[in-house]
PAZAPA-4460 file (N, C-alpha, C; in steps of 0.05 Angstrom, whole numbers, plus 32768, in hexadecimal, padded with zeros to 4 digits):
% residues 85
    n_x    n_y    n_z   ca_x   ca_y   ca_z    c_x    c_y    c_z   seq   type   mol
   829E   80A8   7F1B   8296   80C2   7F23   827E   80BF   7F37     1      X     A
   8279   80C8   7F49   8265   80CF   7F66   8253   80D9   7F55     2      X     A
   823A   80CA   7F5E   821D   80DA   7F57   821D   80F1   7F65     3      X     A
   820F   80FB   7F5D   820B   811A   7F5D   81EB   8116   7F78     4      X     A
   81EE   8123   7F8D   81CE   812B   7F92   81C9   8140   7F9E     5      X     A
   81B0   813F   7FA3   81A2   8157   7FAA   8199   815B   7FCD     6      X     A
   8194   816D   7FCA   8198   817B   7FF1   8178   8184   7FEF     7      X     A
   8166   8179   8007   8151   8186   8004   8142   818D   8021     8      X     A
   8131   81A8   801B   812E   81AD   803B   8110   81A6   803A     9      X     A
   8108   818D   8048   80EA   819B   8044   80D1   81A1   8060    10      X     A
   80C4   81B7   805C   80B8   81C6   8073   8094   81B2   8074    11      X     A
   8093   81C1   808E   8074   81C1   8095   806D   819D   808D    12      X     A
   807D   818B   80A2   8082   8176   80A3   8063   816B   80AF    13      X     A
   804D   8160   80B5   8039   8161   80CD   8047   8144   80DB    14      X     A
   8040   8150   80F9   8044   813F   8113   8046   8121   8113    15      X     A
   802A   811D   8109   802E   80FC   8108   8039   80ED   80F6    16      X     A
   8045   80FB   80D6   805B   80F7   80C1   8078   80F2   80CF    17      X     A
   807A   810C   80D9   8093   8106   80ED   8099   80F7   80FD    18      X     A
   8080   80EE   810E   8081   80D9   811B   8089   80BB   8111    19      X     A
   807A   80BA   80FD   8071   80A4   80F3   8096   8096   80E5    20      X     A
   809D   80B0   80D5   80BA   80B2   80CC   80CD   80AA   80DC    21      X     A
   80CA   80B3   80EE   80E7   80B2   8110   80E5   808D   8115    22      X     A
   80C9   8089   8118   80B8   8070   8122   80CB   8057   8111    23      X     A
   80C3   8067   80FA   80D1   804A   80E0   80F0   8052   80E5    24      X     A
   80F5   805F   80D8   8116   806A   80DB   8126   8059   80F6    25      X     A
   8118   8062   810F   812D   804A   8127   8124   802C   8127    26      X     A
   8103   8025   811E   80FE   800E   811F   8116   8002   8110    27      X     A
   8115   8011   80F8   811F   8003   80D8   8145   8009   80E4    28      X     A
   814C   800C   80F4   8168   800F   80F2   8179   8027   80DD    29      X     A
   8166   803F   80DE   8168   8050   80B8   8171   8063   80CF    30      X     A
   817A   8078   80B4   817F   8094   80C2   8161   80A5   80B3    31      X     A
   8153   80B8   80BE   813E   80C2   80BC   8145   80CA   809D    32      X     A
   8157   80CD   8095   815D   80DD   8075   8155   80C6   8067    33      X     A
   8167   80A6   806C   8163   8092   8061   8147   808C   805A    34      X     A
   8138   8084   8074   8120   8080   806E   8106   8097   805E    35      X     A
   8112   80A7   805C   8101   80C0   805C   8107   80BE   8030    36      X     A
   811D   80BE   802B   8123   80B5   800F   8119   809A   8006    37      X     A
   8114   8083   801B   8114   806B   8014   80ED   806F   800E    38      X     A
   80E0   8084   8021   80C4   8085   8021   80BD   8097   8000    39      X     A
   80CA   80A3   7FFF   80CA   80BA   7FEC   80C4   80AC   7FC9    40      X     A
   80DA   8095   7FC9   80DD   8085   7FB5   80C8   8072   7FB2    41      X     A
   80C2   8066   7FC5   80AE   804C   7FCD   808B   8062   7FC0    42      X     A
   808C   8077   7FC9   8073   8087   7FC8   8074   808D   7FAE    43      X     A
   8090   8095   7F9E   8089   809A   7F76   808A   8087   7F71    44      X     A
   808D   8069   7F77   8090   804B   7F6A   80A3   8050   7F68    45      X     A
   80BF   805B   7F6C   80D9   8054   7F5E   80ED   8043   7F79    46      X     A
   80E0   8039   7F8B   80E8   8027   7F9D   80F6   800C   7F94    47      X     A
   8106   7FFA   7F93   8112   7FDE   7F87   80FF   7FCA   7F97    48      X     A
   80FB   7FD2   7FA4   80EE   7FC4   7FBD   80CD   7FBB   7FB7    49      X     A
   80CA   7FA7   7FB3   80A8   7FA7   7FAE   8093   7FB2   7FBA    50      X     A
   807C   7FBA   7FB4   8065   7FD0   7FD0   8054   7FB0   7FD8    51      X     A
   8058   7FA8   7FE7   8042   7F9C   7FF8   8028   7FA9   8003    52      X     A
   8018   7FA0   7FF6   7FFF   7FB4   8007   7FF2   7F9C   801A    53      X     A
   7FE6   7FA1   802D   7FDA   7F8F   8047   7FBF   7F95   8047    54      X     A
   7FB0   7FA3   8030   7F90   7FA6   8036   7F8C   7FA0   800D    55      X     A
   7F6B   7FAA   8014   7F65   7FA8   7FFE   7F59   7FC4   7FE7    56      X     A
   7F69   7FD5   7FFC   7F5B   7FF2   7FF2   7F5F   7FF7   7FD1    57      X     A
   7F74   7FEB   7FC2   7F7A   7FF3   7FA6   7F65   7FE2   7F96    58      X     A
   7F57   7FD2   7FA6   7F37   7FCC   7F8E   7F21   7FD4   7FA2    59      X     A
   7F22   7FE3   7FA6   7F04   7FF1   7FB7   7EFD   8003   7FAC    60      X     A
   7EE8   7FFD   7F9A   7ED8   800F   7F89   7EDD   800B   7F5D    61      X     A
   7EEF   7FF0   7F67   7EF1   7FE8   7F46   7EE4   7FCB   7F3A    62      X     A
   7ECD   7FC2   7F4C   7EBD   7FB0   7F3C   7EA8   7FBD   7F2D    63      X     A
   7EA8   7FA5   7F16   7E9A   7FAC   7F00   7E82   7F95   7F03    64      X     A
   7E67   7FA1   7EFE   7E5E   7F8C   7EF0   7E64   7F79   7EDD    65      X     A
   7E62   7F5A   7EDC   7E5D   7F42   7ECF   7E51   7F35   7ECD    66      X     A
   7E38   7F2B   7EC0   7E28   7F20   7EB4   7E33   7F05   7EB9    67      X     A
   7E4E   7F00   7EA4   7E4B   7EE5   7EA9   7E59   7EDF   7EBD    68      X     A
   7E60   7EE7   7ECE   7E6D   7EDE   7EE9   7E5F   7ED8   7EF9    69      X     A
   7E41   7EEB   7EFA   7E30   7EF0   7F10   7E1E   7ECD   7F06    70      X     A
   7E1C   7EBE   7EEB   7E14   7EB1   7EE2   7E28   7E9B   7EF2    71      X     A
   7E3D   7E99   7EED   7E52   7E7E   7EEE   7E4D   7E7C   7F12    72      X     A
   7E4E   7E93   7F25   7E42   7E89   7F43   7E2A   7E8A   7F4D    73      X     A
   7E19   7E87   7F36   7DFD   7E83   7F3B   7DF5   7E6C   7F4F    74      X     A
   7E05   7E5D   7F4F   7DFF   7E3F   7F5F   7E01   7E4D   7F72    75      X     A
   7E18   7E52   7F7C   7E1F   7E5F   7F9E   7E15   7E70   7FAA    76      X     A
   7DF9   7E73   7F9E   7DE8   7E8D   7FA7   7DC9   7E76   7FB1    77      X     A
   7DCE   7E5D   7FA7   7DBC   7E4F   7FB2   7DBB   7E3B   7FCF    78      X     A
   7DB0   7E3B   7FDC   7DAD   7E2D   7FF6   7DA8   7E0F   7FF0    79      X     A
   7DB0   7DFB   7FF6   7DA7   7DEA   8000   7D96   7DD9   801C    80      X     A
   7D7E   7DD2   8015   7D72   7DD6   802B   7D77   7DBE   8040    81      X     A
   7D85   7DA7   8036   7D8F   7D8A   8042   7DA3   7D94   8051    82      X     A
   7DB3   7DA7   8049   7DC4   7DB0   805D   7DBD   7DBC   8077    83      X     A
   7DAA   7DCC   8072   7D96   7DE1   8092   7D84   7DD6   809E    84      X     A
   7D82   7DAE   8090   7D6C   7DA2   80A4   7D79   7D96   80B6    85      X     A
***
């Protein structure tokens, strides 16, 4: 039996979304529906596809203080002065 789906209209798209959509869609060889479903899924996590991220924004703003960490690179906070003569 054929899955069943759904038909959806959606409005008040902004310019550079659309852009950006069209952009991937011909790069990617997709039809704008394709990619536009393929973005949709990838954005709830229900993508097959792994998320590669290319920066480091998902730990910016989650260090913690540690005591004994800040202890274990204590060396590497020291200069050697044989080296700068």
């Amino acid at each position: 039996m054929a899955e069943k789906h759904t038909q959806y209209t959606i409005r008040k798209v902004p310019p550079h979304l659309d852009e950006e959509l069209r952009r991937r869609a011909h790069q990617e060889h997709k039809s704008l529906n394709e990619l536009a479903l393929w973005a949709l899924a990838r954005g709830l996590g229900l993508s097959e596809q792994e998320v590669r991220h290319h920066d480091l924004d998902d730990l910016a703003g989650t260090w913690v203080d540690d005591p004994a960490f800040d202890r274990a690179i204590e060396a590497m906070d020291q200069v050697d002065p044989e080296l700068w003569s």
